[in-house]
C-alpha positions as CSV (number, residue, x, y, z in Angstrom):
1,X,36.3,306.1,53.1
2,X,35.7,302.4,53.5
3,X,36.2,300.3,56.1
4,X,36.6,297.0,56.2
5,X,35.3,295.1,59.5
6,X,36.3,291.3,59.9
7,X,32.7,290.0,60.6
8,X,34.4,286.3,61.1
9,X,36.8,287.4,64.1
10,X,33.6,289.6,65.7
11,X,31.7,286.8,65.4
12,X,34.5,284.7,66.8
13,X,34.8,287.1,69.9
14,X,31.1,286.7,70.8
15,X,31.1,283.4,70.9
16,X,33.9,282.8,73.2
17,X,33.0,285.6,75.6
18,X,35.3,288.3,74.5
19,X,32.5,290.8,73.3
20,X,29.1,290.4,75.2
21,X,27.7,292.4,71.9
22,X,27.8,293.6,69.0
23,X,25.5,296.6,67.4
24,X,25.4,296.7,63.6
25,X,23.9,299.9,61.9
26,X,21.4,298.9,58.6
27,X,23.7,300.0,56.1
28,X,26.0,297.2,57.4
29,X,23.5,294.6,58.1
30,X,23.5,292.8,55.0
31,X,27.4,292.2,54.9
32,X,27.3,290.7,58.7
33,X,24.1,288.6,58.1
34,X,26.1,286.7,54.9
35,X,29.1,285.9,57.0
36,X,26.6,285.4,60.0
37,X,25.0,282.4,57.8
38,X,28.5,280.8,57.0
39,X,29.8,280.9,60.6
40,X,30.0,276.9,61.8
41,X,28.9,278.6,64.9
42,X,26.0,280.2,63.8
43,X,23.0,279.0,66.1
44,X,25.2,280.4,69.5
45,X,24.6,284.0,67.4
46,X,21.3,285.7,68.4
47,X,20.4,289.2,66.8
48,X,17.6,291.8,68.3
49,X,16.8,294.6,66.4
50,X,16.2,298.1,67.6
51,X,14.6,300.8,66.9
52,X,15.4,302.5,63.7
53,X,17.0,299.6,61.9
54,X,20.3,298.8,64.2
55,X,20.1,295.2,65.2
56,X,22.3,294.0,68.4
57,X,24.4,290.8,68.3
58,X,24.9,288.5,71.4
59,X,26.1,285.1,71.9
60,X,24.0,282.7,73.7
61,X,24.4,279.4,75.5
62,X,27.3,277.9,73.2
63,X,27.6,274.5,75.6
64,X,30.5,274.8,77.2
């Protein structure tokens, strides 16, 4: 089964404060690091990875 995830609008909702974070497992990485590097917003988006391969999403200062 595939699922389809809409990177833009998770991307979107850390930004503005809606998701404090976002945990991406390996297999998915690749897809959210392309629409990571065509999102206007991109330096607010800071990833840390984890342990075994997961990397963790958050939103920092975006100037408001």
């Amino acid at each position: 089964m595939v699922i389809f995830l809409d990177y833009q609008k998770i991307l979107d909702q850390l930004v503005s404060g809606e998701l404090k974070e976002y945990k991406v497992e390996p297999e998915d990485a690749f897809d959210l690091q392309k629409t990571i590097r065509n999102y206007g917003k991109r330096q607010y988006i800071t990833g840390r990875a984890e342990r075994g391969g997961a990397i963790v999403y958050t939103a920092t200062n975006t100037g408001d």
